[in-house]
C-alpha positions as CSV (number, residue, x, y, z in Angstrom):
1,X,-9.4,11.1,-20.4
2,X,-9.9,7.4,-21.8
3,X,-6.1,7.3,-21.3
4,X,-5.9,8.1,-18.0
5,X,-9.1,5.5,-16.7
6,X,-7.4,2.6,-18.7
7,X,-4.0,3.3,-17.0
8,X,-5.6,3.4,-13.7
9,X,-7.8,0.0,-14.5
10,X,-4.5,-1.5,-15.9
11,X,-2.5,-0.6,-12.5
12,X,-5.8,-1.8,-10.1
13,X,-5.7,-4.9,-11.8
14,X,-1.9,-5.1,-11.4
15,X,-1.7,-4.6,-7.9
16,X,-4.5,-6.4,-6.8
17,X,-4.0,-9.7,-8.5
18,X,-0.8,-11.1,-6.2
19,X,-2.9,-10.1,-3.4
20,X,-6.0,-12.2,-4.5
21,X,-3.8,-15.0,-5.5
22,X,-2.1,-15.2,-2.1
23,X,-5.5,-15.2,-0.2
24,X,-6.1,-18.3,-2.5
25,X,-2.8,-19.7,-1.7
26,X,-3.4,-20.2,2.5
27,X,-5.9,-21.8,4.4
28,X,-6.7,-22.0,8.5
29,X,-6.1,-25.0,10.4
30,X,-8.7,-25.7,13.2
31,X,-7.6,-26.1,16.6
32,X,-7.2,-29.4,18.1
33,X,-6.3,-32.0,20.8
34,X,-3.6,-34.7,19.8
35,X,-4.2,-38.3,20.9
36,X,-1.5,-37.2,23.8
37,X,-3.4,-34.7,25.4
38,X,-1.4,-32.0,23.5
39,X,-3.4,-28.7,22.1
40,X,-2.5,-27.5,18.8
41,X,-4.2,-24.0,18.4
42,X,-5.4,-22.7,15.3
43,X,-3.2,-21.5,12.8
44,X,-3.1,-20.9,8.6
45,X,-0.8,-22.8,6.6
46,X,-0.2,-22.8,2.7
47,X,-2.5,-24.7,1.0
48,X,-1.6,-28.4,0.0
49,X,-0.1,-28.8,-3.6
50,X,2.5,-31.4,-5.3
51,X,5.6,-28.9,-5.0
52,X,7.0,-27.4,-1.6
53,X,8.7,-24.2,-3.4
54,X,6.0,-22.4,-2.3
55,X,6.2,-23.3,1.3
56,X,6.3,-20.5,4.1
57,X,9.5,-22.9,5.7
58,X,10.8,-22.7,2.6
59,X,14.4,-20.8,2.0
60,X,13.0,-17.4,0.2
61,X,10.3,-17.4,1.4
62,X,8.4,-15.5,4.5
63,X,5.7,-16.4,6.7
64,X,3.3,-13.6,6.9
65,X,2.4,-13.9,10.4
66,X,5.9,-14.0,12.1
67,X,8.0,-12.4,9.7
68,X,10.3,-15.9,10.2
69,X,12.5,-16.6,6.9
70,X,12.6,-19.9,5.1
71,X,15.2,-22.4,5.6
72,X,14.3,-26.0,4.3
73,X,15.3,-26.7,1.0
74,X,12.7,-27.7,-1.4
75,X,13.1,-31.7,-2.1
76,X,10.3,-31.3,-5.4
């Protein structure tokens, strides 16, 4: 029985962890009116960092909310 709860721990733990790390990975961009008039509406976006590999616009990569594929390549 100890076998079969550390097995399920070990597989929770597993399976959850990309999913917390991706939450961690995105934040949301207010909504806001450019010095033109235009209105940029609220949207998430990967969270700064120094490399661009990890980029929704990114070849391999998706972005969540449109399903649209990657296809700059990284320049660092």
């Amino acid at each position: 029985m100890k076998s079969i709860t550390t097995l399920c721990l070990s597989l929770l733990i597993t399976l959850a962890g990309p999913i917390e790390l991706s939450a961690f990975a995105q934040t949301r961009v207010r909504g806001y009116t450019k010095r033109d008039g235009t209105h940029v509406e609220s949207h998430r976006r990967t969270a700064p960092n120094k490399t661009e590999k990890d980029n929704w616009s990114t070849k391999g990569n998706t972005h969540p909310d449109t399903g649209k594929k990657g296809t700059k390549t990284p320049q660092r």
